[in-house]
C-alpha positions, 0 to 999 in steps of 0.5 A, a space after each residue: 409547684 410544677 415548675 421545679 419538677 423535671 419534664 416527663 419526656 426526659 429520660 434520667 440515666 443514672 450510673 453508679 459505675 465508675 467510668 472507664 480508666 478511673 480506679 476505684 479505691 479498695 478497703 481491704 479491712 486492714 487498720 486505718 493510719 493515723 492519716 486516715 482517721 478523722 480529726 474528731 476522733 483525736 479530739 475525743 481520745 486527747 480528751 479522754 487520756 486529759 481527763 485520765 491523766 488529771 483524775 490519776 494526779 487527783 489519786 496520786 496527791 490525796 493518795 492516803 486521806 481518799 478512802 479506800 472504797 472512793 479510790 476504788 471508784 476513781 481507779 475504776 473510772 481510770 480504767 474505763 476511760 482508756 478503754 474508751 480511749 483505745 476503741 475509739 482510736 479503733 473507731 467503735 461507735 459504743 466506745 462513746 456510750 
């Protein structure tokens, strides 16, 4: 497949520069706004505060025929979702392990 491959003679000149009177946007390491945060990462979180919400409603109503040792387990799971929920909002990639 010589054809697809650029002619030898041909000088390629690359540049990673940007040009002259183009600004290059700066991340300075502040906190991203809500804006900037892509929409996936809202999908994720809204999933984990539904199922938060639902399993704090399943402990609520079978409050006193759940055993104390499965309540135990249910409220641990609780925890650890709005844990993920808060640095998944914050953008850490082992929040989703």
């Amino acid at each position: 497949m010589r054809f697809l491959a650029p002619h030898p003679n041909v000088e390629r000149r690359v540049s990673h520069a940007a040009p002259r009177g183009v600004s290059v946007a700066v991340d300075t390491g502040g906190r991203a706004s809500a804006r900037q945060r892509p929409f996936a990462l809202w999908v994720i979180a809204g999933g984990l505060v539904y199922v938060t919400l639902a399993l704090l409603v399943f402990v609520l109503s079978f409050l006193a025929a759940i055993p104390v040792g499965f309540l135990a387990i249910l409220v641990a799971f609780v925890v650890l979702f709005l844990i993920a929920i808060v640095f998944t909002l914050r953008q850490k990639r082992w929040a989703y392990i």
